[in-house]
Structures are given as C-alpha cells and as structure tokens.
C-alpha positions, 0 to 999 in steps of 0.5 A: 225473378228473385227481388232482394233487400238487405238493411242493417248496421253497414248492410245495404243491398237492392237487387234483382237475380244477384244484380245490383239495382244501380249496377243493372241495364235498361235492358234489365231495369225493364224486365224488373218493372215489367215482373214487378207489374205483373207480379201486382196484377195478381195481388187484389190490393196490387194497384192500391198498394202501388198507388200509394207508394208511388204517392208517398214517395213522388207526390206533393204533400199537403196538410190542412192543419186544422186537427179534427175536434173529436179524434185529433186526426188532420186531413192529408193529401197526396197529389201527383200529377203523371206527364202525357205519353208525349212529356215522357221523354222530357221528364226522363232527361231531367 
C-alpha cells in the first residue's frame, strides 16, 4: 500500500493507492488502518510514536505554569481517556 501526503502553496493531497482520504470507503479506511497498524508493529519505537501522536492530537493538554528554576522547562501532560469496547459505538455517531 502506498501512503501519500502532498502540501504547498494550493497542493493539498492525502491518500492511499491513488484514492483520496475523504473520497475512500469504510471498506478501504479499514484496510488502511489495518496496514498502517501492521506497518507500526514492525517499527521498535511504532507504538511510542503512535501514542504520542494520537495524544497530541486527541488529548487534554495540561500545563503546570510553573517554569523549571534551572532550565526554564514546564512540566506538560497529555491525558486521553479511550471508551470501553462497549462506548464504541457511542463515540463513533457523534
């Protein structure tokens, strides 16, 4: 399966194989998950990355304010909380 991303100027494309991401069917959104999954498995940092994505994108951001005294960092979190097997469908109508 050939993943594709195009950006720039008024370029803007997102696909799978030659179809468009918001053209594609549950049939073919599934497969792309399911190659994309398979994909990560093989990747020994695949699930960090995962991870990290989906909570940057999806979670609640949280920041304690307080700068650190000798770097100057904050401490941030990220917190996502996934719906039970059973909330699935709830979540997915909305």
């Amino acid at each position: 399966m050939k993943l594709e991303l195009t950006q720039g100027c008024i370029a803007g494309w997102l696909g799978a194989d030659g179809i468009a991401e918001h053209e594609m069917d549950e049939q073919m959104r599934a497969k792309v998950f399911e190659e994309i999954f398979r994909f990560l498995k093989t990747k020994s940092d695949g699930l960090n990355q995962l991870m990290r994505l989906v909570l940057e994108i999806y979670g609640d951001y949280e920041c304690d304010g307080e700068p650190c005294e000798c770097c100057g960092d904050t401490v941030d979190t990220w917190t996502l909380v996934l719906p039970e097997e059973d909330d699935r469908e709830s979540v997915l109508k909305r």
